[in-house]
N, C-alpha and C positions, 0 to 999 in steps of 0.2 A: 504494500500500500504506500508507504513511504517513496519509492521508486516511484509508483506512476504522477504523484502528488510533485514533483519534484518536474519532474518531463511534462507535465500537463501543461505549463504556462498558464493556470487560471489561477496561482496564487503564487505571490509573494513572496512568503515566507514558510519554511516547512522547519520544525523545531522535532525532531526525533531523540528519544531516550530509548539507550542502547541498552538492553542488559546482558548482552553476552559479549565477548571481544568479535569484531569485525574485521576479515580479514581481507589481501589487499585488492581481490579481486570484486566482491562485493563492492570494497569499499570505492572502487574506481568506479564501480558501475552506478552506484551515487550520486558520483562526483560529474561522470557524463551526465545522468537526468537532470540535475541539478543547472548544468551548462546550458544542454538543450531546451529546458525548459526560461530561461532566463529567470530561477530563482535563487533564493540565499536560504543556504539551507544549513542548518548547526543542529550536530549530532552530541546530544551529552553521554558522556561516557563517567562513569561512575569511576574515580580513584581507583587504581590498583587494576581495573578492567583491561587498560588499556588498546592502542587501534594500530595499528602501521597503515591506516586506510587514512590518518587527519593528514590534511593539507594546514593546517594552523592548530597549535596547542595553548588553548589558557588556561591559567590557574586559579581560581575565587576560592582564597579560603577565605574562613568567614570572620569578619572583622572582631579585633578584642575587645572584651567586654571591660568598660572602664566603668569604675565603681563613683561615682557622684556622692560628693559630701553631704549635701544636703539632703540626701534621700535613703533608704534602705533599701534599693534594688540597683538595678545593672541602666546602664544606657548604652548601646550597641548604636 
């Protein structure tokens, strides 16, 4: 589903969560629908999962929790 959502060209944006590793021939054949289609498409992969199929890697860890004086909780 992801594949044809990506080659269709009636959307934009295609946001896939991966939960297995992706490997690099799928991951190419993605990367074509994606072209073909004229979309922007970001595959999340879960830490530790990893792809040899990404064309770009980022990192979001999540921001530290600073404790605020004036309060009893967190502000993130």
């Amino acid at each position: 589903m992801t594949e044809e959502a990506r080659r269709s060209g009636t959307v934009p944006l295609v946001v896939t969560e991966l939960t297995k590793p992706l490997g690099l021939t799928p991951g190419r054949r993605l990367q074509l629908a994606a072209r073909d289609g004229n979309a922007t498409a970001l595959s999340i992969i879960a830490e530790g999962a990893g792809s040899n199929a990404a064309e770009t890697r980022w990192g979001n860890p999540p921001p530290p929790a600073l404790l605020h004086k004036s309060c009893k909780g967190f502000i993130f």
